[in-house]
Residue frames as a rotation matrix with the C-alpha (Angstrom) as fourth column:
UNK 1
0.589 0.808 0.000 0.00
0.808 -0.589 0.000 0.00
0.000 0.000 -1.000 0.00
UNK 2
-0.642 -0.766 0.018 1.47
0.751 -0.633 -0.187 3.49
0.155 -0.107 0.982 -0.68
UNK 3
0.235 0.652 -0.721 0.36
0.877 -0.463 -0.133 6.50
-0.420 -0.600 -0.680 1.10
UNK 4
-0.387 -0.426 0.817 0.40
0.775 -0.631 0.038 9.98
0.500 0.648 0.575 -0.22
UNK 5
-0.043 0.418 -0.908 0.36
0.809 -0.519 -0.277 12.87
-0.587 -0.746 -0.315 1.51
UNK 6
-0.277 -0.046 0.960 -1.40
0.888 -0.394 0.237 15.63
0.367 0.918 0.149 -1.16
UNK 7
0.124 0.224 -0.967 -1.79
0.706 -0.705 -0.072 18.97
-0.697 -0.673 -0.246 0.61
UNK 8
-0.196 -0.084 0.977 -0.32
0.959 0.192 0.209 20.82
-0.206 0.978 0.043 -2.01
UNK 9
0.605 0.002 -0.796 0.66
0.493 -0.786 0.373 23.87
-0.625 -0.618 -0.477 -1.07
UNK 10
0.716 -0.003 0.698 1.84
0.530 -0.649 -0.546 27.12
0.455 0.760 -0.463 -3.22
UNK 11
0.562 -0.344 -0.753 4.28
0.367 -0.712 0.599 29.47
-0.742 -0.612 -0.274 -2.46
UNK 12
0.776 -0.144 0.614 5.40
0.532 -0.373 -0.760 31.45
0.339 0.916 -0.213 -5.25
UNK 13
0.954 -0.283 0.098 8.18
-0.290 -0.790 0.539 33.32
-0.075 -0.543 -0.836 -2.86
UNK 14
0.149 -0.969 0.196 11.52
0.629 0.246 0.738 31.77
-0.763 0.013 0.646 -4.00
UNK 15
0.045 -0.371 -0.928 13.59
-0.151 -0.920 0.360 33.30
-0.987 0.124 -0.097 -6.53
UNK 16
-0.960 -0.208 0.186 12.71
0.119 0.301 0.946 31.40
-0.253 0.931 -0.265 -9.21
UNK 17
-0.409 0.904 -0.123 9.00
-0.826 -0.424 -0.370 31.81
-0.387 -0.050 0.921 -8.77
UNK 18
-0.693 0.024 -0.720 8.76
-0.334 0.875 0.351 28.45
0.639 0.484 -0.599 -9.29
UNK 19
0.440 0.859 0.263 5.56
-0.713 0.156 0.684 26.67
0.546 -0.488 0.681 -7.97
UNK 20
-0.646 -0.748 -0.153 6.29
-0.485 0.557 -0.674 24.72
0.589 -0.361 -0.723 -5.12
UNK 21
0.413 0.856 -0.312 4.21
-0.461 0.492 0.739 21.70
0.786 -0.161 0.597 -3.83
UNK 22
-0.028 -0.248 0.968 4.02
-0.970 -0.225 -0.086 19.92
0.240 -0.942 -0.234 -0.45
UNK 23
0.895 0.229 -0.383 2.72
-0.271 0.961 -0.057 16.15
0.355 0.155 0.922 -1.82
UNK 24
-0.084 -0.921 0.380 4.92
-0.993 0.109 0.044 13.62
-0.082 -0.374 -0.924 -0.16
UNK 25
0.366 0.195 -0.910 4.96
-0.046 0.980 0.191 9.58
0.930 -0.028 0.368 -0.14
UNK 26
0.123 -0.642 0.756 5.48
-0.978 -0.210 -0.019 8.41
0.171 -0.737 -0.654 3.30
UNK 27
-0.446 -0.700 -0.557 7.18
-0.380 0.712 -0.591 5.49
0.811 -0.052 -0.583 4.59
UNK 28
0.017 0.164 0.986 5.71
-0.966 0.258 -0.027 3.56
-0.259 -0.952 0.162 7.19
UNK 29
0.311 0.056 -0.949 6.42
-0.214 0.977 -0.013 0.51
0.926 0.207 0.316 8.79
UNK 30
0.983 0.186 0.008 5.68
-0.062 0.290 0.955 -1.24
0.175 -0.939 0.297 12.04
UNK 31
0.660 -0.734 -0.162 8.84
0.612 0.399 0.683 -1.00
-0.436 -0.550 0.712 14.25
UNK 32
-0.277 -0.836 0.475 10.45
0.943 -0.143 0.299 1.75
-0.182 0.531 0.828 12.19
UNK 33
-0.472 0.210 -0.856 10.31
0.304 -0.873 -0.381 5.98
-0.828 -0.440 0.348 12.39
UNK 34
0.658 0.669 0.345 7.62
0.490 -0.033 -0.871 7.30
-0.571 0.742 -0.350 10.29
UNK 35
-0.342 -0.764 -0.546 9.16
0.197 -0.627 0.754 9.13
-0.919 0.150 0.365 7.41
UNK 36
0.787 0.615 0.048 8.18
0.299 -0.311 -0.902 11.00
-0.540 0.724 -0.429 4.19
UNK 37
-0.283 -0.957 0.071 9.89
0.657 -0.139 0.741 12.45
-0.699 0.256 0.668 1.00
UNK 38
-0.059 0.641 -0.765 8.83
-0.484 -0.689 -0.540 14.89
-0.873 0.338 0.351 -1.10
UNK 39
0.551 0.154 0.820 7.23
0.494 0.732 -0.469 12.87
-0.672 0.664 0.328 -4.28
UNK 40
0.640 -0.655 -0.402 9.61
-0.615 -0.122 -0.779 15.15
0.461 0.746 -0.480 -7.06
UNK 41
-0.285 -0.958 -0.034 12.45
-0.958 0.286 -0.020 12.90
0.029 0.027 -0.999 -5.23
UNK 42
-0.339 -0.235 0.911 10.81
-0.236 0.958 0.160 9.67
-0.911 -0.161 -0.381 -5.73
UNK 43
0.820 0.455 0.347 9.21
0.183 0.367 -0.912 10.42
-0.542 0.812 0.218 -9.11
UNK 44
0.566 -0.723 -0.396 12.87
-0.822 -0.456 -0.343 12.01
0.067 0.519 -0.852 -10.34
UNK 45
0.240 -0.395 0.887 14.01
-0.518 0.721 0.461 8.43
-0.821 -0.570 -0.032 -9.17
UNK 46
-0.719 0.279 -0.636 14.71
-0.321 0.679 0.661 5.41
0.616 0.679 -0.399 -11.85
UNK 47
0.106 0.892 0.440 11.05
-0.978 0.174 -0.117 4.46
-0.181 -0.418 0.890 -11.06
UNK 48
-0.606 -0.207 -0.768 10.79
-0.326 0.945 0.003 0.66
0.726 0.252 -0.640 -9.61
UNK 49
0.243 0.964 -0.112 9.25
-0.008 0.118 0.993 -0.81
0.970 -0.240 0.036 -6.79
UNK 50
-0.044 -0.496 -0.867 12.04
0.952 0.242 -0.186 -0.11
0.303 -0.834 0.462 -4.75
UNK 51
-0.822 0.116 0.558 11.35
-0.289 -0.929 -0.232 4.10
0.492 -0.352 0.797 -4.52
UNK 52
0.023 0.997 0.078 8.23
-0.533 -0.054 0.844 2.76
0.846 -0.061 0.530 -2.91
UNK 53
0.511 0.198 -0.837 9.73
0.585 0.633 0.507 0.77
0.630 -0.748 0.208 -0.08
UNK 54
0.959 -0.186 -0.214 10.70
0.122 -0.409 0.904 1.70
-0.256 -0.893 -0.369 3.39
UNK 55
0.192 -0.965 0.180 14.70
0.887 0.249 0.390 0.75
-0.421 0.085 0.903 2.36
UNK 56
-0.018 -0.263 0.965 14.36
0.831 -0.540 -0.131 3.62
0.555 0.800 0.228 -0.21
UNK 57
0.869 -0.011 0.494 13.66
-0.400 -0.604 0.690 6.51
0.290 -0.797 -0.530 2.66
UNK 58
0.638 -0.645 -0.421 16.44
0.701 0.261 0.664 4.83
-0.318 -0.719 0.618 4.69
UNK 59
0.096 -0.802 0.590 18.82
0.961 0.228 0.154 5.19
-0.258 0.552 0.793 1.79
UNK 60
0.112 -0.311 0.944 17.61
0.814 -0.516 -0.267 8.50
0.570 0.798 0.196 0.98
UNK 61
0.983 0.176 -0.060 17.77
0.085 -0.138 0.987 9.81
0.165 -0.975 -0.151 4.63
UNK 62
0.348 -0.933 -0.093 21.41
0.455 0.082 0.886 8.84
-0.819 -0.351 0.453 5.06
UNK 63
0.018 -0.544 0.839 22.20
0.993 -0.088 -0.078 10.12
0.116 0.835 0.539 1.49
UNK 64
0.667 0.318 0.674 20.98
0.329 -0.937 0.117 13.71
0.669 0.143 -0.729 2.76
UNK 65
0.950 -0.311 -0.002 22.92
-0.122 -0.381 0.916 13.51
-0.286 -0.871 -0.400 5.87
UNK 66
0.500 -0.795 0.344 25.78
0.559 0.599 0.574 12.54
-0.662 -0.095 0.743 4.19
UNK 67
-0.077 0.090 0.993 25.57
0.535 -0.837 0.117 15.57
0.841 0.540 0.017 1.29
UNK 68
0.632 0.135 0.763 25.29
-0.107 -0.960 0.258 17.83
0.768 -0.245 -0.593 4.87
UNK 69
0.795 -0.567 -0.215 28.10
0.327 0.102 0.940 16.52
-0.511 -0.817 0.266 6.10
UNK 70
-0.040 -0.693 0.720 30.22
0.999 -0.035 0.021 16.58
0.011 0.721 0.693 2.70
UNK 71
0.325 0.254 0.911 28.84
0.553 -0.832 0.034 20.20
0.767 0.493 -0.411 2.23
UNK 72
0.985 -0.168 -0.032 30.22
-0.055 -0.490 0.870 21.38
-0.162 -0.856 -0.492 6.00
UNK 73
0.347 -0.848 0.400 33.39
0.679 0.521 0.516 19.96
-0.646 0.093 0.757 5.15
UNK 74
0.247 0.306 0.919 33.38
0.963 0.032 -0.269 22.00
-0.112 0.951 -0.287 2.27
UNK 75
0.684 0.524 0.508 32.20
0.398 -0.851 0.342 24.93
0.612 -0.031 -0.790 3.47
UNK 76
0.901 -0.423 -0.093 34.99
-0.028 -0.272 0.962 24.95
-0.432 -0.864 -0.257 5.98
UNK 77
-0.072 -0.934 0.350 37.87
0.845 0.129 0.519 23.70
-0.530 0.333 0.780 3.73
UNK 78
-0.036 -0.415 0.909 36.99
0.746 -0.617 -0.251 27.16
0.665 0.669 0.332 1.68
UNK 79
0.973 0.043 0.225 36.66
-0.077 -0.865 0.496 29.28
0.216 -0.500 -0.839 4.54
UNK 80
0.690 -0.718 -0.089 40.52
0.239 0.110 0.965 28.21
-0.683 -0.687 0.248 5.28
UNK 81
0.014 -0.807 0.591 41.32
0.984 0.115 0.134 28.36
-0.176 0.580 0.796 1.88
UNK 82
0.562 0.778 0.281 39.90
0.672 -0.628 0.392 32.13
0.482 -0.031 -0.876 2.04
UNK 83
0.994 -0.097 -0.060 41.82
-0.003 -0.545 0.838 32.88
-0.114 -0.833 -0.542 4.61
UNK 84
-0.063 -0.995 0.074 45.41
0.606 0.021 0.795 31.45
-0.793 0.095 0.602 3.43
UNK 85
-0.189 -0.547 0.815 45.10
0.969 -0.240 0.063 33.49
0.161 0.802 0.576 0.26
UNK 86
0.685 0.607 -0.402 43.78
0.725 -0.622 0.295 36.21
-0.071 -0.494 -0.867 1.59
UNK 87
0.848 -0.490 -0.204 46.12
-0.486 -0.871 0.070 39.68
-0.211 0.040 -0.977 0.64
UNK 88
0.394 -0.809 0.436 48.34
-0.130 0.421 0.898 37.16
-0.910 -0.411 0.060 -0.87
UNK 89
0.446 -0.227 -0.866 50.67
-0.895 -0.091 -0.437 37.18
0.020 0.970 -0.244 -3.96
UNK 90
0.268 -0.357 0.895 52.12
0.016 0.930 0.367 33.68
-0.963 -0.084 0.255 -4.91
UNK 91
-0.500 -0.744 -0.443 55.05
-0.702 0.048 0.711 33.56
-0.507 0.667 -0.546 -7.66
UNK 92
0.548 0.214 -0.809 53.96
-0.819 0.336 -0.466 31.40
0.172 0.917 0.360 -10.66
UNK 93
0.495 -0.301 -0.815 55.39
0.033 0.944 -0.329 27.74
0.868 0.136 0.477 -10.43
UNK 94
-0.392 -0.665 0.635 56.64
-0.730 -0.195 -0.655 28.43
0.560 -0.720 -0.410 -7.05
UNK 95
-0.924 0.011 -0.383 55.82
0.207 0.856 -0.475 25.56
0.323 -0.517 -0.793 -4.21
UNK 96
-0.917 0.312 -0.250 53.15
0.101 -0.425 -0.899 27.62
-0.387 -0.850 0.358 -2.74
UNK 97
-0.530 0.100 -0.842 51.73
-0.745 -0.529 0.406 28.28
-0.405 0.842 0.355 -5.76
UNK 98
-0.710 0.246 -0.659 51.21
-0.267 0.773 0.576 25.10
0.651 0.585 -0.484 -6.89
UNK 99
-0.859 0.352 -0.372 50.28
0.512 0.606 -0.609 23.74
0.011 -0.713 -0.701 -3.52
UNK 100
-0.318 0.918 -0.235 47.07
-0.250 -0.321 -0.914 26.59
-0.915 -0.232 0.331 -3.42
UNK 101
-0.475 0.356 -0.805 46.31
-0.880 -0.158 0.449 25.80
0.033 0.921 0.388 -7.15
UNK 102
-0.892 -0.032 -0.450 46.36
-0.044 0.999 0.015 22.15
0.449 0.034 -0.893 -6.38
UNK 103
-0.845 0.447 -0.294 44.09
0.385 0.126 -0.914 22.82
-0.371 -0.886 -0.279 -3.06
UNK 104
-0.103 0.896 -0.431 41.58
-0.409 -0.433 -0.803 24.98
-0.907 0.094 0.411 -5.39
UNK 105
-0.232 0.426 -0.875 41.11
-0.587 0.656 0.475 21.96
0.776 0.623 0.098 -8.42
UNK 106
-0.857 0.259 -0.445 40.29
0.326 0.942 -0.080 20.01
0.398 -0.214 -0.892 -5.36
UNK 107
-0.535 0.781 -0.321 37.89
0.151 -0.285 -0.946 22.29
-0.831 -0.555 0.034 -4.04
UNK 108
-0.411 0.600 -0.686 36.18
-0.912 -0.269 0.311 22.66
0.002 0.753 0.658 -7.92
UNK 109
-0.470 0.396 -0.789 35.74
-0.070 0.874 0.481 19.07
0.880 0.281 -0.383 -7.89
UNK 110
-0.788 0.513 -0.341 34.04
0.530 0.281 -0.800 18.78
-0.315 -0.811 -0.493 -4.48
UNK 111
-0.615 0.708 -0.347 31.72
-0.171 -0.549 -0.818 21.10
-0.770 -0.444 0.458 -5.53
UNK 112
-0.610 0.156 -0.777 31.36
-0.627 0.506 0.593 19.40
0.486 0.848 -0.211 -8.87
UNK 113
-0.801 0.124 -0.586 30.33
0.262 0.952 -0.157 16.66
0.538 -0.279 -0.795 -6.85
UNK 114
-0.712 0.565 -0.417 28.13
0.143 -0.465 -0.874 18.64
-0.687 -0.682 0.250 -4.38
UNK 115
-0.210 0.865 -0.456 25.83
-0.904 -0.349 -0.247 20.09
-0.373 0.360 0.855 -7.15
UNK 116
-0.647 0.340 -0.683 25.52
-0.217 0.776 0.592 16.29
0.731 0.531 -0.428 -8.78
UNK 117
-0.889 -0.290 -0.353 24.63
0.214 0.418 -0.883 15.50
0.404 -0.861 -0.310 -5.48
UNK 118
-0.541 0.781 -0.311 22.05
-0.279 -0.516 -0.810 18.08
-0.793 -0.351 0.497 -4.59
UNK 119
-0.353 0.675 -0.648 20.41
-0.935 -0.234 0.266 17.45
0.027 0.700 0.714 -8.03
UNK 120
-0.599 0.277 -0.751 19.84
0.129 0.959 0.251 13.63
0.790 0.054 -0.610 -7.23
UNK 121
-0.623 0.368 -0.691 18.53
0.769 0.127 -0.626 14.30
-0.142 -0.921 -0.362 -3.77
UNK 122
0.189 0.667 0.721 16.20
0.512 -0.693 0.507 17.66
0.838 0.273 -0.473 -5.16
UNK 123
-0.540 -0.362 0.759 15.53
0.037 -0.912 -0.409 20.66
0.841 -0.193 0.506 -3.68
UNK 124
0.020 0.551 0.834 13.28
-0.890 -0.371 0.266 19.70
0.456 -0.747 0.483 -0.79
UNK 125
-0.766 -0.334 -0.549 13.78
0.085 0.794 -0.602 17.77
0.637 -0.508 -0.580 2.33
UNK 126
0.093 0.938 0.335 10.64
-0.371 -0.280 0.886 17.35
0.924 -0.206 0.321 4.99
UNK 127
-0.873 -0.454 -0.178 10.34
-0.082 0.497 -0.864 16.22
0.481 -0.740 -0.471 8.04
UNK 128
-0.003 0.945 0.327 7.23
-0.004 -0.327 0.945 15.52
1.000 0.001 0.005 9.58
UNK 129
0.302 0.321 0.898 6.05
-0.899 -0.218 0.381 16.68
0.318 -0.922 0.222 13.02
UNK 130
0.761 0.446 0.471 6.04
-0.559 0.819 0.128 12.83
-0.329 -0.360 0.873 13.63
UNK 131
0.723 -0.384 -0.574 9.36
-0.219 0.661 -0.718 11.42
0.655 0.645 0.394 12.26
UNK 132
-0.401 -0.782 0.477 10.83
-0.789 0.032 -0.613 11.34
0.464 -0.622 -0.630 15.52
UNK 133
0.285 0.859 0.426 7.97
-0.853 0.430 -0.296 8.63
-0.437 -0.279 0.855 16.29
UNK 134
-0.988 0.042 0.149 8.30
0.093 0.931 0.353 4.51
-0.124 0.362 -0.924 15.63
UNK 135
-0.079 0.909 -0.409 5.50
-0.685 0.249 0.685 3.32
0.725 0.334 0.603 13.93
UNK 136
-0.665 0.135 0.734 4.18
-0.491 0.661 -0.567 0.78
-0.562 -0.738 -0.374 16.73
UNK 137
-0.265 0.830 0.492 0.99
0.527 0.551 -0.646 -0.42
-0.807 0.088 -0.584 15.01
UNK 138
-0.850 0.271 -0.452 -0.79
-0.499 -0.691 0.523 0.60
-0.171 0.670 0.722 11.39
UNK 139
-0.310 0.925 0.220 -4.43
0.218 0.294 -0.931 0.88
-0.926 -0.240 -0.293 11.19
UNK 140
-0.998 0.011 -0.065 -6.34
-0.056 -0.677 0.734 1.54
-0.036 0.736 0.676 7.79
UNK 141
-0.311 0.928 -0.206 -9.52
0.475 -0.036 -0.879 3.03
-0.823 -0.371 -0.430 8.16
UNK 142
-0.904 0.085 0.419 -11.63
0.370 -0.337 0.866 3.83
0.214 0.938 0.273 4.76
């Protein structure tokens, strides 16, 4: 059984003025924390019958926390690089040189990686009120 949650809310306030909807699929299963995704990241999936099981939330849970861990990391290795070049000249082919050129192709590729990243996992993450909850017991009432 899959559950949809279709509220479907507007908000026209980003900077793209892009419509923006609230529809989620959620995840439930006895013995395991309720959890939802927003349905553009399970229809943007390769659609099978695995974006539809509980495993697929896990996976895409830990993939988010792992893309805000990669992205702190980040965010901190350029605030240092920031700071070492900072009011600094550095000779052409000199040691120093190289070594900050080197240190910024690795920071182009992390962020290479960072936007692939963000564009698999989309632009919206939810949480519901309730995902701090185990399912204990599921009832369906029609």
């Amino acid at each position: 059984m899959i559950f949809i949650d279709c509220t479907n809310g507007r908000d026209f306030a980003d900077e793209d003025n892009e419509t923006k909807s609230w529809d989620t699929v959620a995840y439930i299963e006895t013995g395991r924390k309720y959890g939802i995704l927003h349905i553009d990241r399970v229809a943007s999936s390769p659609y099978d019958f695995y974006t539809l099981q509980y495993d697929f939330y896990a996976d895409s849970e830990k993939a988010r926390q792992d893309y805000k861990n990669m992205l702190e990391s980040y965010n901190n290795e350029v605030d240092r690089y920031n700071k070492e070049i900072s009011g600094k000249v550095y000779t052409i082919g000199s040691s120093e040189e190289k070594r900050v050129s080197a240190c910024k192709e690795d920071l182009i590729q992390q962020e290479q990686t960072l936007d692939r990243l963000g564009k698999e996992l989309g632009k919206h993450w939810y949480e519901s009120e309730f995902s701090s909850y185990t399912v204990e017991d599921v009832r369906i009432h029609w």
